[in-house]
MMTF fields as JSON, N, C-alpha, C and O atoms, coordinates in Angstrom:
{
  "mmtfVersion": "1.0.0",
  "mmtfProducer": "UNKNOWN",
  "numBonds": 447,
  "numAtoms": 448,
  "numGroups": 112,
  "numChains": 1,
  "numModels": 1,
  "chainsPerModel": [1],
  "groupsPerChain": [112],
  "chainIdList": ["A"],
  "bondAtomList": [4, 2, 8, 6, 12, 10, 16, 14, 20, 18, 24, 22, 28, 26, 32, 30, 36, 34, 40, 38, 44, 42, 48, 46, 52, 50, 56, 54, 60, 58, 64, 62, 68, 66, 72, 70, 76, 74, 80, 78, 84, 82, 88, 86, 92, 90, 96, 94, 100, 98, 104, 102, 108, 106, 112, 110, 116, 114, 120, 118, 124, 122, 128, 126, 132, 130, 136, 134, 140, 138, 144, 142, 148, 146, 152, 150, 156, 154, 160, 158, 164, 162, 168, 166, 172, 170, 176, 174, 180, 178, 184, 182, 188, 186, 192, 190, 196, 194, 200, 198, 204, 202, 208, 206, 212, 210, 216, 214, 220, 218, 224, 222, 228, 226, 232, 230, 236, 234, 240, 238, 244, 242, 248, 246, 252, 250, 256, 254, 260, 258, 264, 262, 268, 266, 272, 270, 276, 274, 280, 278, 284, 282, 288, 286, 292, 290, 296, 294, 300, 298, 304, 302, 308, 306, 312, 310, 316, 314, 320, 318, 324, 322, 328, 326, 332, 330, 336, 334, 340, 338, 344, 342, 348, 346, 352, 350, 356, 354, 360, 358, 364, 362, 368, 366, 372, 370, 376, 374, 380, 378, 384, 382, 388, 386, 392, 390, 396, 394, 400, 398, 404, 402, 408, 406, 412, 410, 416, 414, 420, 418, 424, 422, 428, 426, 432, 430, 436, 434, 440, 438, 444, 442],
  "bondOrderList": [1, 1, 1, 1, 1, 1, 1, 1, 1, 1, 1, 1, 1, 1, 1, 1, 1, 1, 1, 1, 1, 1, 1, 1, 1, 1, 1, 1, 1, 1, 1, 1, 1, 1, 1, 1, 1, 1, 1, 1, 1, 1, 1, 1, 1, 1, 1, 1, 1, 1, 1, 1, 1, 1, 1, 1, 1, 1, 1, 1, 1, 1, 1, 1, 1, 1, 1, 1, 1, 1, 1, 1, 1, 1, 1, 1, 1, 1, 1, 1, 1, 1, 1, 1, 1, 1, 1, 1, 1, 1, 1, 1, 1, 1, 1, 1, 1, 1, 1, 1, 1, 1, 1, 1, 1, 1, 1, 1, 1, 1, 1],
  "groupList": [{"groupName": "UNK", "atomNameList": ["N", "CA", "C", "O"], "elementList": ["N", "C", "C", "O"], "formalChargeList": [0, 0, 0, 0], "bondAtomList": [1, 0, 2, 1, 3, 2], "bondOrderList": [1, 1, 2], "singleLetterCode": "X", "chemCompType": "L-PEPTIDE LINKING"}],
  "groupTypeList": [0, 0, 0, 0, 0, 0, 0, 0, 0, 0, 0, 0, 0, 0, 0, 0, 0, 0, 0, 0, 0, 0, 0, 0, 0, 0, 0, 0, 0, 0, 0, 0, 0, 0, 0, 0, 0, 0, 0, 0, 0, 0, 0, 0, 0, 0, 0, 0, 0, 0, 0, 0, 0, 0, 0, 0, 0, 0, 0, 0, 0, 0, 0, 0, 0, 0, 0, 0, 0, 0, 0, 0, 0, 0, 0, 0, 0, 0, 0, 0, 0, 0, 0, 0, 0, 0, 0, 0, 0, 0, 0, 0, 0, 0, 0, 0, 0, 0, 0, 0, 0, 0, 0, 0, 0, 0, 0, 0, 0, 0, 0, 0],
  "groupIdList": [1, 2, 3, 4, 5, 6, 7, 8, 9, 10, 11, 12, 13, 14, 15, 16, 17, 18, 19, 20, 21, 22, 23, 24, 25, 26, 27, 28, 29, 30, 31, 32, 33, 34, 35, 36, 37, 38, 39, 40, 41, 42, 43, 44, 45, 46, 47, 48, 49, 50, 51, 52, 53, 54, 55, 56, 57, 58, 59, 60, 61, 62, 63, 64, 65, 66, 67, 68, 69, 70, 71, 72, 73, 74, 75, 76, 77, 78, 79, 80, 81, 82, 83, 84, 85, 86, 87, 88, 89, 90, 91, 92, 93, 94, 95, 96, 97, 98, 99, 100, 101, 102, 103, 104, 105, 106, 107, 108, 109, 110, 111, 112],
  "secStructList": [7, 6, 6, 6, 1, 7, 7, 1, 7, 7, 1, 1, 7, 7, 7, 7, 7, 7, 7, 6, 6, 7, 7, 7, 7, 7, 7, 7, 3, 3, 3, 3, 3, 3, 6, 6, 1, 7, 3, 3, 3, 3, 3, 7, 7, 6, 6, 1, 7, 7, 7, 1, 3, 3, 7, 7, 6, 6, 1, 1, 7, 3, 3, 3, 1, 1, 1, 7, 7, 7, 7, 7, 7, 7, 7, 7, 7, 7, 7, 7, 1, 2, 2, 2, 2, 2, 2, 2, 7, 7, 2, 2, 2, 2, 2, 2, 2, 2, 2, 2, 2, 2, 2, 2, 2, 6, 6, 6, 7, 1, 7, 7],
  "xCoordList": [0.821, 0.0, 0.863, 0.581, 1.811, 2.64, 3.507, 4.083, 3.694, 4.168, 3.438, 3.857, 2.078, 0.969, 0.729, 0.161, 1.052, 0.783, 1.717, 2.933, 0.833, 1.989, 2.234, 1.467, 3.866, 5.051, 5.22, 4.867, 5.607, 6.462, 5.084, 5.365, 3.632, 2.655, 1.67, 1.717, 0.638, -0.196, -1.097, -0.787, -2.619, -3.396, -4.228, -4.435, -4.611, -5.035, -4.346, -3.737, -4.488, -3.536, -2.046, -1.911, -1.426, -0.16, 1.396, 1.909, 1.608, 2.172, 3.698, 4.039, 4.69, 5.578, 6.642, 7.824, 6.116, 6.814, 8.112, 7.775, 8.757, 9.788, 9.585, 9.14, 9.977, 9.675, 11.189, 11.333, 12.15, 13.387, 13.553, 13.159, 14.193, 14.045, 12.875, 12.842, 11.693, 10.582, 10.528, 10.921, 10.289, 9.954, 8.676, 7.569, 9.019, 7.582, 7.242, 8.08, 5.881, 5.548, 5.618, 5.188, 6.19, 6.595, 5.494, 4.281, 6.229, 5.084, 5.482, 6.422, 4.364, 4.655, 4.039, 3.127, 3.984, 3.651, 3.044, 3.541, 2.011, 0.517, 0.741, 1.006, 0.52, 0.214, -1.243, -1.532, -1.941, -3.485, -3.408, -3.017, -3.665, -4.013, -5.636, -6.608, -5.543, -7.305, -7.34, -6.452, -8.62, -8.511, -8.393, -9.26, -7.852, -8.236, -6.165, -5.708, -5.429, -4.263, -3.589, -2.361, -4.294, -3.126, -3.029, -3.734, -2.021, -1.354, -1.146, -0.796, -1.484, -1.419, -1.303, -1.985, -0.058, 0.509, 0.036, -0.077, -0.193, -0.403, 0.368, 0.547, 0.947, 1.789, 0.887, 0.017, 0.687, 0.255, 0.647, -0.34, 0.823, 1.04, 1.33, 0.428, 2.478, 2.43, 1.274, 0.728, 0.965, -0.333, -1.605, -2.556, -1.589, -2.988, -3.361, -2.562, -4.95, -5.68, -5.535, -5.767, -5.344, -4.872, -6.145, -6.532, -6.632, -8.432, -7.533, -6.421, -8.559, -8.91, -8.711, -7.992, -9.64, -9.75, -9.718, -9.967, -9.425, -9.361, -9.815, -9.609, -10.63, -10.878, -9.77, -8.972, -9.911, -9.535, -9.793, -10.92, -8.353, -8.915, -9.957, -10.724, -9.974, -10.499, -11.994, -12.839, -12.19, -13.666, -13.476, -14.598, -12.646, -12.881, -12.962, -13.24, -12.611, -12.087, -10.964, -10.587, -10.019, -8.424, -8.609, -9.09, -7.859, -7.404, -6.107, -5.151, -5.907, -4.221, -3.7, -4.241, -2.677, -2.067, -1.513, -1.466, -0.697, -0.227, -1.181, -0.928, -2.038, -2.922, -3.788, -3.337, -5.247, -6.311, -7.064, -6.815, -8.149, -8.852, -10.227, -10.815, -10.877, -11.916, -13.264, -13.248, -14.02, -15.337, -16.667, -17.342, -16.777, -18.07, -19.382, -19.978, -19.979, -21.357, -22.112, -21.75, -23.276, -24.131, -24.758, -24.972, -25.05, -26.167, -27.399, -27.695, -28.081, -29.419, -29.911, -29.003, -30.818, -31.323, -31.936, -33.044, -31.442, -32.105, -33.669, -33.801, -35.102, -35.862, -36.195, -36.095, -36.529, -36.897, -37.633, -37.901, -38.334, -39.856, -40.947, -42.117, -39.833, -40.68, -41.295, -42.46, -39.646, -40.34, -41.27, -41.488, -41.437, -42.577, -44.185, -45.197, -44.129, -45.384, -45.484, -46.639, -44.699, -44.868, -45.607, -46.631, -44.939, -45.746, -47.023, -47.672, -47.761, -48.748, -49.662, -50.87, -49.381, -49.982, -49.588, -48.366, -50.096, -49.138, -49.081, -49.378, -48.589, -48.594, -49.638, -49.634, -50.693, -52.057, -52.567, -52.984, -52.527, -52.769, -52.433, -53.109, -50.917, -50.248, -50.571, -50.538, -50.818, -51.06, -52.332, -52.403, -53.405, -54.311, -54.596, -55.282, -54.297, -54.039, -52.88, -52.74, -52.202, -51.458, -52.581, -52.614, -53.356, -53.921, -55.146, -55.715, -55.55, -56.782, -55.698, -55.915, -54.985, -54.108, -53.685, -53.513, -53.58, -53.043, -54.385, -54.43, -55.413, -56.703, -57.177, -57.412, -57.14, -57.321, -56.274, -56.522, -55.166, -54.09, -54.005, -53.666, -54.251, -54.622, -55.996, -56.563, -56.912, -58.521, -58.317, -59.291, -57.402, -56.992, -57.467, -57.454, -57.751, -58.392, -57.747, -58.341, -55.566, -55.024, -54.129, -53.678, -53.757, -52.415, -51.041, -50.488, -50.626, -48.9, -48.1, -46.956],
  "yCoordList": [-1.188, 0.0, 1.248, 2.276, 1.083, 2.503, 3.006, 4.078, 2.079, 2.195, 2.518, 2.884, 2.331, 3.34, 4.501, 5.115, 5.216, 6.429, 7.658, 7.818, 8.379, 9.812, 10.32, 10.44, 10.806, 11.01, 12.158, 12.508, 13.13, 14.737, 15.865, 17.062, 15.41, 16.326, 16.11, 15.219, 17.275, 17.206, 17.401, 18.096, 16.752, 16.762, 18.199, 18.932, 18.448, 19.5, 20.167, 19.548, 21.589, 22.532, 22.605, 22.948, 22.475, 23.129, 23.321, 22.545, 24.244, 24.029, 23.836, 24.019, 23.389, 22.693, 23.483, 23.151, 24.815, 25.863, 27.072, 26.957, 27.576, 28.119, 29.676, 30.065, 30.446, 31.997, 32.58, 33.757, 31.851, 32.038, 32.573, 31.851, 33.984, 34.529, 34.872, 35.0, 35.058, 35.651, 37.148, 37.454, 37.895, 39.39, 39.791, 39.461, 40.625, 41.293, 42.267, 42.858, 42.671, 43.758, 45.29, 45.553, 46.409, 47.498, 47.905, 48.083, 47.98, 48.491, 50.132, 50.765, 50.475, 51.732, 51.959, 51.132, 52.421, 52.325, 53.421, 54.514, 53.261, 54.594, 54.182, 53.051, 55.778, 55.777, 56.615, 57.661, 56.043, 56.283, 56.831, 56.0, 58.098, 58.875, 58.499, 58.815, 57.602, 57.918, 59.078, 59.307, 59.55, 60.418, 59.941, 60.559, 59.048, 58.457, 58.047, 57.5, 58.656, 58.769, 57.675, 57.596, 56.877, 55.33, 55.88, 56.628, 55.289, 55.535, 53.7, 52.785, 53.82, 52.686, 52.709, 53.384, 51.673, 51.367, 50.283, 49.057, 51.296, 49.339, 49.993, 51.154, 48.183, 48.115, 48.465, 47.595, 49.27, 49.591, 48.701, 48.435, 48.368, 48.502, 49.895, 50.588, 50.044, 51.141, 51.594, 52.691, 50.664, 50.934, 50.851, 50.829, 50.781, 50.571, 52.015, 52.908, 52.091, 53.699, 53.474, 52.491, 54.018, 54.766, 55.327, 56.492, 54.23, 54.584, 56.294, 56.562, 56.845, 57.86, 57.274, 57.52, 56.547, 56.614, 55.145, 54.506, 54.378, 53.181, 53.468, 54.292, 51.989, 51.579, 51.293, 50.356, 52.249, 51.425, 50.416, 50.039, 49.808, 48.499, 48.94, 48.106, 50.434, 51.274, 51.05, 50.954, 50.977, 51.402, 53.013, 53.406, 54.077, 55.273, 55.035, 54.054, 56.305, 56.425, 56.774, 57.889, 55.755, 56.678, 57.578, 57.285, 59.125, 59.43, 59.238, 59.243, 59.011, 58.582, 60.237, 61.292, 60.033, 61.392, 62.031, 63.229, 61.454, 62.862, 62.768, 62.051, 63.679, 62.807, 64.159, 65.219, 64.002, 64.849, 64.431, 63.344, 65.322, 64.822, 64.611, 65.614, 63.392, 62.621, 63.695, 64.103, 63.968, 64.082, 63.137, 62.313, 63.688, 63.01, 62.822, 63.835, 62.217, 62.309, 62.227, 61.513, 63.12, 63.023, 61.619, 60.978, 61.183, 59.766, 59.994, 60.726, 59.409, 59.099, 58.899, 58.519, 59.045, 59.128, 57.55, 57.585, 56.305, 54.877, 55.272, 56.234, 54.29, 54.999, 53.157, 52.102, 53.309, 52.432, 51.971, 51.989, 51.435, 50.775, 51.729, 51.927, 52.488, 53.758, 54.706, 54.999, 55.219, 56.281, 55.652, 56.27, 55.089, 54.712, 54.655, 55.172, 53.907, 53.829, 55.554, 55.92, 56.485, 57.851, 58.308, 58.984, 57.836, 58.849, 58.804, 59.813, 57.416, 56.858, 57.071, 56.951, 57.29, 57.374, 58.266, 58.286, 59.446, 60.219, 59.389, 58.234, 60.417, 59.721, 59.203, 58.21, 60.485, 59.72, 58.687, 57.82, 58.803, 57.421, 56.252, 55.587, 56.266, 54.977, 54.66, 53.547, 55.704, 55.645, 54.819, 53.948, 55.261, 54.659, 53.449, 52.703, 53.086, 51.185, 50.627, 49.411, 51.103, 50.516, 50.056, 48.95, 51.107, 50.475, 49.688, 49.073, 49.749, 48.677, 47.37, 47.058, 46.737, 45.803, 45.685, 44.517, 46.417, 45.865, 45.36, 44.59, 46.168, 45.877, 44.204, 43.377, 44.333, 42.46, 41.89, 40.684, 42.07, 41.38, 41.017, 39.913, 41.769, 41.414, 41.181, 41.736, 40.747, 40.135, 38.688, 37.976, 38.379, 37.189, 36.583, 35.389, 37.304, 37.191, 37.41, 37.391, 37.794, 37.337, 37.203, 37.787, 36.158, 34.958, 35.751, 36.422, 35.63, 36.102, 35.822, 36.263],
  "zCoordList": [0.0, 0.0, 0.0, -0.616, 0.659, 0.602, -0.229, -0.049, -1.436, -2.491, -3.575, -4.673, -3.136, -4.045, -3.817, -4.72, -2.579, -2.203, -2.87, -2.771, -3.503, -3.815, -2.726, -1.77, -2.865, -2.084, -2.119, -3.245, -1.478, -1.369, -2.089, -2.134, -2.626, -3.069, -1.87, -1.022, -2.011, -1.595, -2.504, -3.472, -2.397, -3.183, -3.328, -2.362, -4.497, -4.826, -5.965, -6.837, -5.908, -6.669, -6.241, -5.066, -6.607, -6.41, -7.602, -8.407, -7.324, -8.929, -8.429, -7.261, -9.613, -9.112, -9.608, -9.519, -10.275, -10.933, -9.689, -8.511, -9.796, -8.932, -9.331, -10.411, -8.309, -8.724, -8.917, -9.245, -8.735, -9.396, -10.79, -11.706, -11.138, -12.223, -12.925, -14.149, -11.999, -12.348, -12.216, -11.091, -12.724, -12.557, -12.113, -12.541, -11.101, -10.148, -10.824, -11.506, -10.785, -11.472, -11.0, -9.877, -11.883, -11.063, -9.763, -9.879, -8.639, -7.376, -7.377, -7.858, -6.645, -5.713, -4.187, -4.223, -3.179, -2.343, -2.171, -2.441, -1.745, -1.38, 0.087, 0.495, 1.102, 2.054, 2.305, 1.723, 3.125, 3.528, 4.761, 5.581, 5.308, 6.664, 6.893, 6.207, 8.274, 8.384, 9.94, 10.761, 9.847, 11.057, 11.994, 12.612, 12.923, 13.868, 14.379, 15.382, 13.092, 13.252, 12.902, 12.879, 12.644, 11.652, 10.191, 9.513, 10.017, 8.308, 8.167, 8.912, 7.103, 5.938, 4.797, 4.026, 4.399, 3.691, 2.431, 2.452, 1.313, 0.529, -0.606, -0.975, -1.216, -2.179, -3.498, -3.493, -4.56, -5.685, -7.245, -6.56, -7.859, -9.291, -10.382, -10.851, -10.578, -11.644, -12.296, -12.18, -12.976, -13.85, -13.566, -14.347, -11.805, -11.462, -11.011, -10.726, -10.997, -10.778, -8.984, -8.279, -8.855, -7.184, -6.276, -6.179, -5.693, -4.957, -4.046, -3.591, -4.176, -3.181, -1.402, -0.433, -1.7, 0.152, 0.32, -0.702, 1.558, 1.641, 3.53, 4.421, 3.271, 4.484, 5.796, 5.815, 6.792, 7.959, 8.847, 9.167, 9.401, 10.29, 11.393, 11.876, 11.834, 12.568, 12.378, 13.268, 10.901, 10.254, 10.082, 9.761, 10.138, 9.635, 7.783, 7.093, 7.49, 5.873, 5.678, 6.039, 4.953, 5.224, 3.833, 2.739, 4.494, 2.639, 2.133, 2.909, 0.519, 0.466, 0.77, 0.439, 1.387, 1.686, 0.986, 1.265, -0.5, -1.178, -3.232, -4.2, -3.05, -3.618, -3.636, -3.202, -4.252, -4.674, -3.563, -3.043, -3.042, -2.35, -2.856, -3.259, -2.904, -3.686, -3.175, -2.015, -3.797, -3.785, -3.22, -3.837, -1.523, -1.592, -1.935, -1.568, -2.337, -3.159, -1.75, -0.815, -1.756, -0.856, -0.873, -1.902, 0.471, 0.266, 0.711, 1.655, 0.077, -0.101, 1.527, 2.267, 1.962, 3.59, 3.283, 2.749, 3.512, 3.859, 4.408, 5.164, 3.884, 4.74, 5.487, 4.861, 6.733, 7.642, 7.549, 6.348, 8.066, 8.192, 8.835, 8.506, 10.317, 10.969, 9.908, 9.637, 9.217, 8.471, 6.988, 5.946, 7.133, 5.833, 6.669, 6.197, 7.995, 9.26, 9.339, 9.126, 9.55, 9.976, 8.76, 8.858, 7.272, 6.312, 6.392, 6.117, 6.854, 6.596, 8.039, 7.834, 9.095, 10.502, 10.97, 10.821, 11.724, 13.0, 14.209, 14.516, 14.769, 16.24, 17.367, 18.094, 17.18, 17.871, 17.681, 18.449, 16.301, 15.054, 16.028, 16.813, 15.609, 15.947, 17.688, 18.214, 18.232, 19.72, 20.049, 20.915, 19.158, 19.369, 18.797, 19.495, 17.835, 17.453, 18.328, 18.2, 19.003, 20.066, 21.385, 21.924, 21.667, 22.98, 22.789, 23.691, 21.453, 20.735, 20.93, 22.101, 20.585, 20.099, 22.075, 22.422, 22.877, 23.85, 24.868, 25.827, 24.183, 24.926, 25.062, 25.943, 23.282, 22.795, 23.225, 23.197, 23.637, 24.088, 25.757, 26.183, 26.305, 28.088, 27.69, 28.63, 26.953, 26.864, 26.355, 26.111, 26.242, 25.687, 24.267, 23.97, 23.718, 22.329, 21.139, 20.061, 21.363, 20.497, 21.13, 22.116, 20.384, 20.631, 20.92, 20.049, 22.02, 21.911, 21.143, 21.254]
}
């Protein structure tokens, strides 16, 4: 049996190719200021377009530091579930199908 077993691979992908005399592709290095005072570093490509802003491990927004500063587009206000119930009910409104619904609810006449 152990003379059937492949020796020195592991199964899967792996290539058996060497990076000896391979050429890397030109880098450059961008540094990113986020407000929160970390700088980060990422390796670029010559020929690659250069993001504006990159995420911090922080969760801020870093900006690259020597660089244009990107344009934010206003965003759109998400609307909730509230504000769609508000367009549609005011508050008395909603006040008063609250204590109908709690009435039948301590009357035992709907299900928890």
């Amino acid at each position: 049996m152990a003379d059937r077993a492949l020796r020195g691979m592991r199964l899967g992908t792996q290539s058996m190719e060497t990076t000896i005399g391979a050429e890397l592709a030109a880098r450059e290095d961008v540094t990113y200021d986020c407000p929160n005072g970390h700088a980060i570093t990422m390796p670029f490509s010559i020929e690659a377009d250069i993001p504006g802003v990159w995420d911090c491990h922080c969760g801020a927004v870093a900006l690259v530091r020597h660089g244009d500063t990107p344009e934010f587009k206003a965003q759109r206000h998400v609307r909730t579930h509230w504000d769609m119930l508000r367009e549609r009910r005011s508050i008395p409104e909603l006040e008063e199908l609250l204590e109908e619904r709690l009435v039948l609810l301590r009357a035992g006449r709907v299900g928890a």
